[in-house]
TORBARO-753181 format. One record per atom (N, C-alpha, C, O): residue in three letters; y, z, x. Coordinates in steps of 0.001 Angstrom, whole numbers, plus 500000, padded with zeros to 6 digits. Example, Ala and Ser with C-alpha at 12.3 -4.5 7.8 and 13.67 -1.06 7.14 Angstrom:
ALA494310507800513190 ALA495500507800512300 ALA496700507800513200 ALA496681508465514236 SER497750507080512850 SER498940507140513670 SER500030507870512900 SER501138508039513409 
REM end
This chain:
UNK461175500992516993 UNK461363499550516848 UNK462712499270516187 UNK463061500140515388 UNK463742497992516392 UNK464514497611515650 UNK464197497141514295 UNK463445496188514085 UNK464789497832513367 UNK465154497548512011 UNK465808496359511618 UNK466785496030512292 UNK465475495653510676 UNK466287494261510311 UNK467294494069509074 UNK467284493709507897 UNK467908494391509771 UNK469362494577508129 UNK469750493484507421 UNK469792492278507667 UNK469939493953506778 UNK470155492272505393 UNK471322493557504572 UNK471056494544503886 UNK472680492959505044 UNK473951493212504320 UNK474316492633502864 UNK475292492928502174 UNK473164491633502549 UNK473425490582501599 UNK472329491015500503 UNK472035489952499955 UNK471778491772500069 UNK470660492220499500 UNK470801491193497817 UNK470025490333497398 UNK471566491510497442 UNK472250490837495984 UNK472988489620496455 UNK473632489199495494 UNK473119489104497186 UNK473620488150497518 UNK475299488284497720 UNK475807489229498325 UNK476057487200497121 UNK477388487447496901 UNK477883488188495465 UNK478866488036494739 UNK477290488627495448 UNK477419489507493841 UNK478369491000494940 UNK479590490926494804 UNK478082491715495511 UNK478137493096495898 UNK479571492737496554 UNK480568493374496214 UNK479651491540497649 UNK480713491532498448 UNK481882490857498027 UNK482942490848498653 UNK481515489909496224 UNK482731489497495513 UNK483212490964494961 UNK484377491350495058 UNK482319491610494461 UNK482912493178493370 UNK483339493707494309 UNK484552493611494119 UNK483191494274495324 UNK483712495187496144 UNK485044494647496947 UNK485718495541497459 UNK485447493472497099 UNK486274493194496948 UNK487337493004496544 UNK488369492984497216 UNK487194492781494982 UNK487633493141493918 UNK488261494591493747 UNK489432494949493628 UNK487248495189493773 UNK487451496366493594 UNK489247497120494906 UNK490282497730494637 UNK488676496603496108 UNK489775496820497316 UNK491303496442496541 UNK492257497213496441 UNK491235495287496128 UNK492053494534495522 UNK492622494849494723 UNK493722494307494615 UNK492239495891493696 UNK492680496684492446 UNK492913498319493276 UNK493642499126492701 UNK492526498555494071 UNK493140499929494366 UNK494596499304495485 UNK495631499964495577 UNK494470498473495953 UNK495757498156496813 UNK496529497719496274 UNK497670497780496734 UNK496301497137495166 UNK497464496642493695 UNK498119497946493003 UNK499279498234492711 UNK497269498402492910 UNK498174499630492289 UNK498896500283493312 UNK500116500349493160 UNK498163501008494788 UNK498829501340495344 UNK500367500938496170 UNK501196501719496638 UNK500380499460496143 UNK501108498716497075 UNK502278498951495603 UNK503380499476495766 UNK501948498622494673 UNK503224498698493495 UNK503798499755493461 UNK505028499738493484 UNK503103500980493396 UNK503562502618493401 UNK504310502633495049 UNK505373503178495347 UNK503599502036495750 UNK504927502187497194 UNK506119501301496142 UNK506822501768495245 UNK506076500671496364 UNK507350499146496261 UNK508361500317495109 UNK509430500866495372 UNK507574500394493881 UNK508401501414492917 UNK508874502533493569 UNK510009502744493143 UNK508558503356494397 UNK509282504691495344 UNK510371504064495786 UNK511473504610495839 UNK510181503082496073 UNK511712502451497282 UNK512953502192496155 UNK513974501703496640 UNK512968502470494708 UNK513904502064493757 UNK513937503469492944 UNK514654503531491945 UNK513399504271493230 UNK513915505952492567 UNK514301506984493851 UNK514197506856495071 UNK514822508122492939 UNK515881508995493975 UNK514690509650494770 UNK513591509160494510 UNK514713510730495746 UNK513768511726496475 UNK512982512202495526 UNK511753512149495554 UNK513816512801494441 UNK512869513788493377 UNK511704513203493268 UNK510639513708493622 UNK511885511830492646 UNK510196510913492128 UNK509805510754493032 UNK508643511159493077 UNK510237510219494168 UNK509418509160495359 UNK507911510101495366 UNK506806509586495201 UNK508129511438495574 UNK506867511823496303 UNK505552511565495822 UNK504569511226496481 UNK505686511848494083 UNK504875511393493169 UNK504114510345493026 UNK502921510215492751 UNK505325509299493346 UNK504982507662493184 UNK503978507498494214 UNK502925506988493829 UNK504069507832495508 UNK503456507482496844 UNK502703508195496785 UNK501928507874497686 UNK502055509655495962 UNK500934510268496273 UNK500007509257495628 UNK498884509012496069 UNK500559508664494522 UNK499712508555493782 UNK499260506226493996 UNK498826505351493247 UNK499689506298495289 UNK499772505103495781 UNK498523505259496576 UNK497555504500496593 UNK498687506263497170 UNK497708507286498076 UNK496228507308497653 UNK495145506877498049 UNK496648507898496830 UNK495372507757495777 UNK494506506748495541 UNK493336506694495919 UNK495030506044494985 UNK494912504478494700 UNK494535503585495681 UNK493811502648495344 UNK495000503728497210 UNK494635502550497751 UNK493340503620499019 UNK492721503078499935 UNK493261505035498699 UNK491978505483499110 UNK490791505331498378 UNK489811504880498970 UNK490717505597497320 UNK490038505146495971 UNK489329503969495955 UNK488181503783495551 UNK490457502846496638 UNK489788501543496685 UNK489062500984497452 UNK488018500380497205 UNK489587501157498449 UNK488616500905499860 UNK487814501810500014 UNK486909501548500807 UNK487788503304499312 UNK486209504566499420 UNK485233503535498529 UNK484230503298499204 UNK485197502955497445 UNK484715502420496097 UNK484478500899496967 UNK483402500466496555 UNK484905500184497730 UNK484898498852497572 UNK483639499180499082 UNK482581498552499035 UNK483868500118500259 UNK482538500579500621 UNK481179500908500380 UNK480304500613501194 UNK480877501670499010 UNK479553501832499356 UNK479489501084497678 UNK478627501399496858 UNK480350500278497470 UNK479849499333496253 UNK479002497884497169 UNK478249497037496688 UNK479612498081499005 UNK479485496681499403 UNK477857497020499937 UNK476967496172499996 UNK477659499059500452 UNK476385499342500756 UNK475312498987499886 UNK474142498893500257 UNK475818498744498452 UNK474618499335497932 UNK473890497458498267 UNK472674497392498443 UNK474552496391498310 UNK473545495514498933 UNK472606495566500246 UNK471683494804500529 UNK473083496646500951 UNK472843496632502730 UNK471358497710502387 UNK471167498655501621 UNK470474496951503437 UNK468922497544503470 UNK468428496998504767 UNK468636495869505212 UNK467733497981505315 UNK466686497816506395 UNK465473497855506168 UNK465057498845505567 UNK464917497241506403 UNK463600496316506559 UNK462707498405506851 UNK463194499297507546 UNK461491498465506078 UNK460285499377506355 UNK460857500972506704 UNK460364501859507400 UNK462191500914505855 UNK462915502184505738 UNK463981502665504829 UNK465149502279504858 UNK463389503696503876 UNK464822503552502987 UNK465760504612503311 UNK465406505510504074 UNK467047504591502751 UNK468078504679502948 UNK468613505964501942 UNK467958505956500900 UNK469583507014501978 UNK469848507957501625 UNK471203508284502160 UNK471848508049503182 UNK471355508912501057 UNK473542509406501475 UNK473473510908501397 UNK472781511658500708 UNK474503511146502414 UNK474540512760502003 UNK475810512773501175 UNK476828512131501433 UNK475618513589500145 UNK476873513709499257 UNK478292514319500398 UNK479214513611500804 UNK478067515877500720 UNK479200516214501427 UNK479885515214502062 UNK481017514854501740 UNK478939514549503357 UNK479632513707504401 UNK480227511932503485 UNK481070511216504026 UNK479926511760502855 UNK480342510598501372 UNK481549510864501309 UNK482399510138501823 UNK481919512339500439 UNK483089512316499187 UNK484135513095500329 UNK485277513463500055 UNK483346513282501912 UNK484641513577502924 UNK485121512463503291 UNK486240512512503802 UNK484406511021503150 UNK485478510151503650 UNK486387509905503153 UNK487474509618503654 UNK485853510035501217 UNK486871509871500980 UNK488407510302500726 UNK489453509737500406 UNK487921511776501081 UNK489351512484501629 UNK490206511937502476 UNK491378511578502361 UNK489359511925503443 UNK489858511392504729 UNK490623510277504713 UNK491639510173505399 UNK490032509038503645 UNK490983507679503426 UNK491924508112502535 UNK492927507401502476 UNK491884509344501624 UNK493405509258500919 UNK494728510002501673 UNK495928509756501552 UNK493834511284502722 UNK494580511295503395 UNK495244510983504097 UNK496414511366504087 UNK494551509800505376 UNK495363508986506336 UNK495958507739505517 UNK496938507493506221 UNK495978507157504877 UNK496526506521503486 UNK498060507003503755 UNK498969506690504523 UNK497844507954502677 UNK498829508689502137 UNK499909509225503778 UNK500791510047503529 UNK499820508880504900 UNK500894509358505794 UNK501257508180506375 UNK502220508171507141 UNK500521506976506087 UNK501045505943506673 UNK501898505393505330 UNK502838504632505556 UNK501628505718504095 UNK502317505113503161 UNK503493505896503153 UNK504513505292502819 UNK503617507256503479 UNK504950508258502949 UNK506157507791504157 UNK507374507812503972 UNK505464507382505390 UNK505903506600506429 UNK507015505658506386 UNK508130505642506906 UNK506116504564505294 UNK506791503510505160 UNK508075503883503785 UNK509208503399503782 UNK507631504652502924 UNK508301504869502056 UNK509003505527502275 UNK509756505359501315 UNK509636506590503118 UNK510855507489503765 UNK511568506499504300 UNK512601506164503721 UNK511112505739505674 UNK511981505570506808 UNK511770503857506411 UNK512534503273507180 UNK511145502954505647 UNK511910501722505112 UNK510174500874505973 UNK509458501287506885 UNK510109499687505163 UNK509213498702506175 UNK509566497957506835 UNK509667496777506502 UNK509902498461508118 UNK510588497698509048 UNK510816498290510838 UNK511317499409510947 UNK510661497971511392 UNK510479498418512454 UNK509570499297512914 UNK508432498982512566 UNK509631500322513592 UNK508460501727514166 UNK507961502099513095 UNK506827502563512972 UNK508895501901512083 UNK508121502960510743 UNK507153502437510057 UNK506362503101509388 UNK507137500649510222 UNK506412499838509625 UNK504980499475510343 UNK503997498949509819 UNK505173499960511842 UNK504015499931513006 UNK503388500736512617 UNK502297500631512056 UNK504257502100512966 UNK503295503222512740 UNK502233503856511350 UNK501217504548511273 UNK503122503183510422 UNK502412503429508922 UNK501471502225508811 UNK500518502292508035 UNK501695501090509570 UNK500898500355509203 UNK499625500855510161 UNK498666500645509418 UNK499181501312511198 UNK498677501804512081 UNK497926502756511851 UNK496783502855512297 UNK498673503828510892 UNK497645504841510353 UNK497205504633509404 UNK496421505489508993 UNK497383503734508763 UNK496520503178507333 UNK495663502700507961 UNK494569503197507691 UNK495639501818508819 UNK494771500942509136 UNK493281501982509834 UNK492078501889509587 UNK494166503073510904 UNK493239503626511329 UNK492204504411509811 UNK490980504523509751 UNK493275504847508732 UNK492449505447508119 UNK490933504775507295 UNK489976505269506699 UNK491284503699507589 UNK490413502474506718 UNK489443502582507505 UNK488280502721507126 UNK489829502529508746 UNK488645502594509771 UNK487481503802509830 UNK486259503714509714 UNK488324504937510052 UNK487825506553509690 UNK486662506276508617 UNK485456506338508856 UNK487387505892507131 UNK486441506009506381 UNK485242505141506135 UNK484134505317505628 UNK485663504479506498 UNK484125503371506721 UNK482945503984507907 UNK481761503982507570 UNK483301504454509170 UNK482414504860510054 UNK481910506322509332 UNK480698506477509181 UNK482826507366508899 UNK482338508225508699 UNK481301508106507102 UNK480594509041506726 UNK481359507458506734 UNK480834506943505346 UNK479341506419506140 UNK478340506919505628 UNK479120505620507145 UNK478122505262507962 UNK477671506369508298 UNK476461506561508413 UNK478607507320508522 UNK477688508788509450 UNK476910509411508436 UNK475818509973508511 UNK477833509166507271 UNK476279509814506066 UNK475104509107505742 UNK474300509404504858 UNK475058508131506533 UNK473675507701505830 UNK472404508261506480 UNK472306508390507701 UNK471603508531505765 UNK470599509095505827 UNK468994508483505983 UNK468388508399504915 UNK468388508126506999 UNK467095507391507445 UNK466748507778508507 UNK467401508453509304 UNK465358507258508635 UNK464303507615509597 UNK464643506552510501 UNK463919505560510420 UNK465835506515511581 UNK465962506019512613 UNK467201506117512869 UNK467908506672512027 UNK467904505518514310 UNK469074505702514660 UNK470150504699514731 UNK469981503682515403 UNK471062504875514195 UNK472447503683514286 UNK473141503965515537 UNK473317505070516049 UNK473553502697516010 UNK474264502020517529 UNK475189501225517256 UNK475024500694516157 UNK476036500936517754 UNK477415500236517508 UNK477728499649518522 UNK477757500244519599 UNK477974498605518428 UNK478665497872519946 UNK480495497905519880 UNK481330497644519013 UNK480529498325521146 UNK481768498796520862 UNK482887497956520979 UNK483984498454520724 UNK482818496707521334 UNK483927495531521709 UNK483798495318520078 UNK484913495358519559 UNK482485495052518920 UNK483237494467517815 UNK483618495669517093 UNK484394495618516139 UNK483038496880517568 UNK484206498200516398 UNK485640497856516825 UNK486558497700516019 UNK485761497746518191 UNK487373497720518296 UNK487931496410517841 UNK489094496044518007 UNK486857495664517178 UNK488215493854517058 UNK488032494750515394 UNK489074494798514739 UNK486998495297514875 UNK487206495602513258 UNK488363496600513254 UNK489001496497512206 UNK488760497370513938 UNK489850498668513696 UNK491108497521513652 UNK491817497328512664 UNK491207496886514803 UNK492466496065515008 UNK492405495450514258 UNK493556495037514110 UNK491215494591512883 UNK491512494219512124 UNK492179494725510712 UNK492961494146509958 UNK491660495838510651 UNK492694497469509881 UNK493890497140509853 UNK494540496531509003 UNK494256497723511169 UNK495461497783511304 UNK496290496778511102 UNK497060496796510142 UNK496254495839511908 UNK496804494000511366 UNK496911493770509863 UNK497850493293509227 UNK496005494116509543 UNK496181493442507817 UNK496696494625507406 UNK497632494287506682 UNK496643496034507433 UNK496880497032506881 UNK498952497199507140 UNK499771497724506385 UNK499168496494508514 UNK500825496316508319 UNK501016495150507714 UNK501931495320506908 UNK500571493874507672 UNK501406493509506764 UNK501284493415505276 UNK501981492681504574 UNK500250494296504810 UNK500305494451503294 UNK501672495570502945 UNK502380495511501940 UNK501781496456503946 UNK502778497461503542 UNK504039496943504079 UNK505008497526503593 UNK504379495881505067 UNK505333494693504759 UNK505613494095503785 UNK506740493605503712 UNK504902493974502967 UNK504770492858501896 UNK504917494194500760 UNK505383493682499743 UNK504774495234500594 UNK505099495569499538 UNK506419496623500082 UNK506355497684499460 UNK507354496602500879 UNK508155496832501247 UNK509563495981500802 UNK510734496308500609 UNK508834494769500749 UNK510138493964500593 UNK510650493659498931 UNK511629492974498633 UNK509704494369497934 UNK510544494430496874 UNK511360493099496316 UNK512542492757496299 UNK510106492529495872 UNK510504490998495617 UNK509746490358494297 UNK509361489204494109 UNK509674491492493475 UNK508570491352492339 UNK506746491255492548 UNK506056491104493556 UNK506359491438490925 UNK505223491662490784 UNK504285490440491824 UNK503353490857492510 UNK504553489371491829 UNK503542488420492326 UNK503340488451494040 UNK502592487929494867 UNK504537489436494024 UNK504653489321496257 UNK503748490760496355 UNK503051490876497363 UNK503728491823495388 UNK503142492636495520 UNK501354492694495035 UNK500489493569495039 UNK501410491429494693 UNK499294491178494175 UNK499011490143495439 UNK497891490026495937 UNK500317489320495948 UNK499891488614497426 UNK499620489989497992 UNK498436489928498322 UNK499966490915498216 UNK500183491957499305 UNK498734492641498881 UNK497963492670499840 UNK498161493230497591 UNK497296493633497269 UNK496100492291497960 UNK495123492682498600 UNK496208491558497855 UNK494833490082498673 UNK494544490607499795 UNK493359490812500057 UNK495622490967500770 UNK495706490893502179 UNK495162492235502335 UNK494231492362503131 UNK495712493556501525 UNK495088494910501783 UNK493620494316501848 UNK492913494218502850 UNK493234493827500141 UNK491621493873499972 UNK490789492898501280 UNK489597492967501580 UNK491842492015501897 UNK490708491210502955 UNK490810492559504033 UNK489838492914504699 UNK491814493075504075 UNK491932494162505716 UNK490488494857505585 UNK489581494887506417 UNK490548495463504166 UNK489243496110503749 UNK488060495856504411 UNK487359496410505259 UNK488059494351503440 UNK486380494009503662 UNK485936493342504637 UNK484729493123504738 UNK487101492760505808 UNK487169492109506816 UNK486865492978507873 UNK486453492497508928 UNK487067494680507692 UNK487009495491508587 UNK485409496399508304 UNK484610496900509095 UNK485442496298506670 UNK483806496664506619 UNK483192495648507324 UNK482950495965508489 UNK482768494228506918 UNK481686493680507349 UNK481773493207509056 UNK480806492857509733 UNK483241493308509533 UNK482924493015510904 UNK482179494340511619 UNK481444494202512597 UNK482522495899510880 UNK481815496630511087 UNK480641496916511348 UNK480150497408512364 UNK479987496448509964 UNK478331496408509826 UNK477993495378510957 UNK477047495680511684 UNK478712494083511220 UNK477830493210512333 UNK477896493926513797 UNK477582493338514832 UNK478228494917513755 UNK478325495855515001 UNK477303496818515037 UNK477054497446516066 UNK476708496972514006 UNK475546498183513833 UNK474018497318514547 UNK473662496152514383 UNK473399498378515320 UNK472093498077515183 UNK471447499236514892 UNK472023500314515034 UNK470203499150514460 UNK469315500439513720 UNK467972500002514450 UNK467339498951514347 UNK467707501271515314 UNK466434501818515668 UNK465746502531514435 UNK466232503429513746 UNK464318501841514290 UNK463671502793513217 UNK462630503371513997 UNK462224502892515055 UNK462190504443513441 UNK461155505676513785 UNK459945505558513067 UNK458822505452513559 UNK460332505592511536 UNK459363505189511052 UNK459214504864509776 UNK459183503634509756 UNK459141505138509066 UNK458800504857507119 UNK458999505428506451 UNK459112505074505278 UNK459170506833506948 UNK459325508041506155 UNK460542508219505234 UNK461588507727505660 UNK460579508802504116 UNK461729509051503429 UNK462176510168503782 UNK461459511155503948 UNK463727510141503979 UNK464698511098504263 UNK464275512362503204 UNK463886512148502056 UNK464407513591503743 UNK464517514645502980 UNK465565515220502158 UNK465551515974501185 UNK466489514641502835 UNK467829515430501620 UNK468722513848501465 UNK468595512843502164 UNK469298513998500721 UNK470789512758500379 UNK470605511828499124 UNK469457511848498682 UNK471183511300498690 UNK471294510870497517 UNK470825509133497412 UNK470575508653498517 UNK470726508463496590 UNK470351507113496553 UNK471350506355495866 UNK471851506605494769 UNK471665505051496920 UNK472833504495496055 UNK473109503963494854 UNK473872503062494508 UNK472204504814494147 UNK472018504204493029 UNK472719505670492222 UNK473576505623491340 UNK472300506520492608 UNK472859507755492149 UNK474389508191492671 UNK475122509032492151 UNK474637507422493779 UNK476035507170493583 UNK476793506159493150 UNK477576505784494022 UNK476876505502492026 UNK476900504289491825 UNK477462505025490238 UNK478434504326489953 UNK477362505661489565 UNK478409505666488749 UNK479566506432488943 UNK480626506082488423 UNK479456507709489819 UNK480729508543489708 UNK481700507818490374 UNK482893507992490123 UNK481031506449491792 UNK482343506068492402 UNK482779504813491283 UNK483872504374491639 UNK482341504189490207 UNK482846503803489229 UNK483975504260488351 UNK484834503501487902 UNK483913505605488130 UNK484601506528487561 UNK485869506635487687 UNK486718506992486870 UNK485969506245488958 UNK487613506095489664 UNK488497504917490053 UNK489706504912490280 UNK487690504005490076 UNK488386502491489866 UNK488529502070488332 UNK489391501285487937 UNK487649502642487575 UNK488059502422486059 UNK489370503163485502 UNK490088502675484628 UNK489589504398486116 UNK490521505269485597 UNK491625504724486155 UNK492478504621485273 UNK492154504188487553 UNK492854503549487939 UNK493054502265487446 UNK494256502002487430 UNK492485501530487114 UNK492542500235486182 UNK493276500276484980 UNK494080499486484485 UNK492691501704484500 UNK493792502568482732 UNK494600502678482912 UNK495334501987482205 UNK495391503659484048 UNK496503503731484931 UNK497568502756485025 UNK498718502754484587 UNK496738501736485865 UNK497543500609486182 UNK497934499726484970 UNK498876498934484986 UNK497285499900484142 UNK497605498911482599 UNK498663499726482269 UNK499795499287482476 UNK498504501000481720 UNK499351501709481277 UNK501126501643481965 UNK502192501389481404 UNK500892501892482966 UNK502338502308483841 UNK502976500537483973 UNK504198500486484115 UNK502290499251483936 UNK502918498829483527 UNK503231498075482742 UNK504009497122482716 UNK502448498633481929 UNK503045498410480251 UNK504399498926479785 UNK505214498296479112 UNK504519500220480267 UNK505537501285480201 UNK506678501314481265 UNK507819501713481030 UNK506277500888482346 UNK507379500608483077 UNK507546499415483663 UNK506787498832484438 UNK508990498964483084 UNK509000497158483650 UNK509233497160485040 UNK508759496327485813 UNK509971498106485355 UNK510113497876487191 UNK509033497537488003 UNK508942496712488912 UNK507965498570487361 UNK506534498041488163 UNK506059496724487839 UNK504878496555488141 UNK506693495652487263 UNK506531494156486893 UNK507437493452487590 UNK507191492507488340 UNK508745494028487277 UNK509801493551487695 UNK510088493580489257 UNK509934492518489860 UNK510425494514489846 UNK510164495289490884 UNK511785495084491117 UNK512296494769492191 UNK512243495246490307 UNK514471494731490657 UNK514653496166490063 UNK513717496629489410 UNK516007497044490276 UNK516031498185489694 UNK516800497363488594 UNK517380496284488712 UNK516586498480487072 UNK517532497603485690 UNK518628497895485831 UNK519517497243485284 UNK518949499217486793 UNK520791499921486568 UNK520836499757488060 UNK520033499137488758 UNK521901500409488430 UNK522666500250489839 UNK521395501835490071 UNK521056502793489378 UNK520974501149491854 UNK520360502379492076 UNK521244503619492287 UNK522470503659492395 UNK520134504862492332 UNK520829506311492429 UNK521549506423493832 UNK522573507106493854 UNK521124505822495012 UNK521585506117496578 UNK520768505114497208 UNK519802504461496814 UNK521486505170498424 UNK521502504545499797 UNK519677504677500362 UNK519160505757500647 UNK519279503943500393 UNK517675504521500751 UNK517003503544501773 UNK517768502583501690 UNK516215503258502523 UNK515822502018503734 UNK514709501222502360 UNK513996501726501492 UNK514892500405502573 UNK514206499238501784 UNK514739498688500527 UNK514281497720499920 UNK515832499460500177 UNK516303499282498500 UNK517422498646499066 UNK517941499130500071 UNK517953497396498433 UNK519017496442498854 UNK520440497443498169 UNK520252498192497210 UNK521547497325498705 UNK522193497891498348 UNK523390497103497386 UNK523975496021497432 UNK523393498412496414 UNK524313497647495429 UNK525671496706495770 UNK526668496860496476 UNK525184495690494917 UNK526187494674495267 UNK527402494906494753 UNK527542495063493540 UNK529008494985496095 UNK529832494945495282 UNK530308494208494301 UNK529598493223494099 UNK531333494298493528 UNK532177493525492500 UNK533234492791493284 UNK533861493251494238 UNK533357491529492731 UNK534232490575493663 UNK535691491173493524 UNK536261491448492468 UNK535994491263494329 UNK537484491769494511 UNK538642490632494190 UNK538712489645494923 UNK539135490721493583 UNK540271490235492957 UNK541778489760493962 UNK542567490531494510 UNK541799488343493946 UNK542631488039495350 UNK544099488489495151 UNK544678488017494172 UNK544845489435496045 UNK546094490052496227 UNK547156488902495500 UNK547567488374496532 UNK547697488347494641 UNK548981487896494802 UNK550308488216495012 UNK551057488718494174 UNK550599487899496217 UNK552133488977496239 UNK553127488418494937 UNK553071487240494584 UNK554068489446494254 UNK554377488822493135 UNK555765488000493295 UNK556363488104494366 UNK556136487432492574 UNK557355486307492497 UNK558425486825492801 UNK559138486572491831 UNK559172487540493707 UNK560920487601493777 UNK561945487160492477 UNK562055485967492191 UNK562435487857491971 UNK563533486275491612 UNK564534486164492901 UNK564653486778493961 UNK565059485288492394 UNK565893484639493611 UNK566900485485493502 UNK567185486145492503 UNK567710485464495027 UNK568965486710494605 UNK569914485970494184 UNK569991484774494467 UNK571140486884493120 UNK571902486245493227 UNK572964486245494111 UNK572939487195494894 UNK573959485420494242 UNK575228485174495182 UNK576166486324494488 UNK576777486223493424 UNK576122487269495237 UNK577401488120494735 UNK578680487973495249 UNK578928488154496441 UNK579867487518494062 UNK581205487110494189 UNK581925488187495044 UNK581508489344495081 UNK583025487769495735 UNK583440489065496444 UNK584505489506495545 UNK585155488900494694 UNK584519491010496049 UNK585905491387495040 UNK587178491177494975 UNK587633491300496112 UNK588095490890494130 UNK589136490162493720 UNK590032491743493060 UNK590007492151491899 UNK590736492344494213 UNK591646493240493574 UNK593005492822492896 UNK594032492302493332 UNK592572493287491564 UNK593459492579490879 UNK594625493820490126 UNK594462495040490104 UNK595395493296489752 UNK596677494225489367 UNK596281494904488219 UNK595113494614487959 UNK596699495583487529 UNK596241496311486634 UNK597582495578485447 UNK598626495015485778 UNK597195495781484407 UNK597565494769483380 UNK599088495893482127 UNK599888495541481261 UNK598733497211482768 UNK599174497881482320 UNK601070497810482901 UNK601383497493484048 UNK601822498085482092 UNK603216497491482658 UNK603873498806483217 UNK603762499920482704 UNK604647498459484473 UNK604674499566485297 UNK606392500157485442 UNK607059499138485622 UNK606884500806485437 UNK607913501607485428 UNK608556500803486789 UNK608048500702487906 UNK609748500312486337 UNK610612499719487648 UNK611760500787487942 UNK612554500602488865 
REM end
């Protein structure tokens, strides 16, 4: 028989936090891009892993914070740990190549498609495969015209958040840019879920997997630590507020405006004096008295 899903279990409590939550891992991450585009090679890699991090973190966390409202009717529900904490590999990984993307080769053109493209796909990845762990006595179906408008919704919002934190225009263009990640998010979870249908079998409780309740503090664990993070770094570093470099940058890089020259100083050719009129010569006798 079909199962009757109620995504809303807590009401708007689950799908404001988890939102939230998207919102705070794409804030940090979108700043740690924007900050790579204003240090030399040495740092960049750092900055963007750890952007990586951050905006997988958020959307793994802002997922099964949005599950734990979602229930089917005369069947409960179970996670497998392995297939869980692989998505969330999976989102820091595809993350992390669409962000190193944008942060090498600049946000702007192919580089800005394609990074925006594999973020987006990765958002996608981890949400279905996060679905593949769930664990119940019946079968999930997907219609496939709205999986494909939710991926394209990924991707769409997923380029222009990394547009928007490309352009290096201070802290407030980069928390607009963090909004737009967190709607790509949750715009791409829940058009997701309205794509699911669930055949149930029967009543029975799953034999192995975890309860979202028992996952419910460790994925806490990591949006809090990122929250410490994010206070910290910019407390300590004004650029990540500022988002202007304070000195002349180190080099030439795609997204970092380039140092402005110094006004050049207008040529005056300088004054001649006037020539003077030179008298002609006047050979004159010599004054000395001469032997006749």
């Amino acid at each position: 028989m079909q199962g009757t899903i109620d995504g809303f279990n807590y009401g708007l409590v689950t799908p404001l936090v988890a939102y939230l939550m998207a919102c705070l891992g794409g804030a940090l991450g979108l700043r740690c891009t924007t900050r790579s585009l204003l240090v030399t090679r040495s740092w960049r890699p750092g900055w963007l892993a750890l952007g990586s991090a951050a905006i997988g973190s958020g959307i793994w966390t802002m997922h099964f914070i949005a599950m734990m409202g979602f229930t089917i009717e005369h069947t409960p529900i179970r996670y497998d740990w392995l297939m869980t904490f692989a998505s969330l590999a999976v989102a820091i990984v595809m993350v992390g190549v669409g962000i190193f993307i944008v942060g090498y080769r600049g946000a702007r053109g192919t580089a800005l498609f394609t990074g925006g493209t594999v973020t987006g796909l990765g958002i996608a990845s981890m949400h279905y495969l996060g679905m593949a762990g769930m664990r119940l006595d019946g079968q999930l179906t997907y219609n496939t015209l709205t999986v494909a408008v939710s991926v394209v919704i990924a991707m769409a919002a997923a380029t222009a958040a990394l547009w928007a934190a490309g352009q290096i225009r201070g802290f407030l263009w980069s928390v607009g840019a963090s909004l737009v990640m967190g709607l790509a998010v949750s715009g791409m979870h829940y058009t997701g879920m309205a794509a699911l249908e669930v055949h149930v079998h029967g009543t029975a409780d799953p034999t192995s997997g975890g309860s979202p309740a028992e996952l419910l503090a460790p994925m806490l664990i990591g949006p809090l630590a990122f929250l410490l993070l994010a206070g910290v770094v910019v407390m300590f570093d004004p650029l990540m507020v500022a988002g202007q470099p304070a000195g002349v940058p180190m080099e030439r890089k795609p997204g970092v405006p380039a140092r402005p020259e110094p006004p050049r100083r207008a040529h005056h050719p300088a004054h001649h004096a006037p020539h003077r009129t030179r008298r002609p010569l006047v050979h004159r006798r010599p004054r000395t008295p001469q032997n006749r």
